[in-house]
C-alpha positions as CSV (number, residue, x, y, z in Angstrom):
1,X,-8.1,7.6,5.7
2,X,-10.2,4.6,5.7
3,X,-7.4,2.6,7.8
4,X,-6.7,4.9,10.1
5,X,-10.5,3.9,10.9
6,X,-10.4,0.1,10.4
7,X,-6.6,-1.5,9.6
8,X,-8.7,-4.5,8.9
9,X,-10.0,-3.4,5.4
10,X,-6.8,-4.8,3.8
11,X,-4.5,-7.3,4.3
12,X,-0.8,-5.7,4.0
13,X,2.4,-7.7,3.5
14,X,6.3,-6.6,4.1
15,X,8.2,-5.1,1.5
16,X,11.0,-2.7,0.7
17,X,10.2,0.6,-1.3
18,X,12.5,2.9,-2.5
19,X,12.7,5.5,-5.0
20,X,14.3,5.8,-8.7
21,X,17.0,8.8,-8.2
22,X,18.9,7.2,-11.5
23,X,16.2,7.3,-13.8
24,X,17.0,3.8,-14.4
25,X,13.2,3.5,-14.1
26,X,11.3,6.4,-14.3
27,X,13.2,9.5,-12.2
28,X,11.3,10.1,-9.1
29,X,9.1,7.1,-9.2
30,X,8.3,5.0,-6.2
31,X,9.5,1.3,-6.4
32,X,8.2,-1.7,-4.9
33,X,9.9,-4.9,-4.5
34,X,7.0,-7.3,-4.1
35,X,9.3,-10.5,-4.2
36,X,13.0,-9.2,-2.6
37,X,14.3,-9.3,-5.4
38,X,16.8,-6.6,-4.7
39,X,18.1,-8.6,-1.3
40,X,17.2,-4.8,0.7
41,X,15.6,-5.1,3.9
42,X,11.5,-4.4,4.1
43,X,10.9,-0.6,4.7
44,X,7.2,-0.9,4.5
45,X,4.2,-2.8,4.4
46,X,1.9,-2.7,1.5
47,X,-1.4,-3.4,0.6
48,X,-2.0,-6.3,-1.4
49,X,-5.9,-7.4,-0.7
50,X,-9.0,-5.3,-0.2
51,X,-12.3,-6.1,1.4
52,X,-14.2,-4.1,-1.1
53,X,-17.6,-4.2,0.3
54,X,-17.1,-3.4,4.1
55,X,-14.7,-0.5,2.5
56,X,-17.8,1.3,0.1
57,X,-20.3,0.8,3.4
58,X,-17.6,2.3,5.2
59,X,-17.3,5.3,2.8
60,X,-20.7,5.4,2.3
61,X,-22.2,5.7,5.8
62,X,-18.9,8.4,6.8
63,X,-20.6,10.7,3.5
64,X,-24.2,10.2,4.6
65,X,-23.3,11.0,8.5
């Protein structure tokens, strides 16, 4: 919820996420190729850096309001 309010509280970088159906992994489990190490083509973006402080004053001043 707190990037649909500010996008800039992370920085986010391509990657391709799937999901273990084999239960080569873990059945059901979400999988994340950081690296591309699979050669499949990025599917998402994720979040790999948080600005912790502006995201607590964020939080806090949406619970006090």
């Amino acid at each position: 919820l707190a990037l649909a309010i500010d996008p800039t509280l992370v920085r986010t970088r391509p990657a391709h996420i799937g999901v273990d159906l084999s239960g080569t992994y873990a059945f059901g489990a979400t999988i994340a190729d950081y690296w591309g190490e699979r050669g499949e083509k990025d599917n998402a973006r994720i979040a790999h850096e948080v600005d912790a402080d502006r995201f607590f004053k964020l939080m806090f001043d949406l619970l006090r309001d």
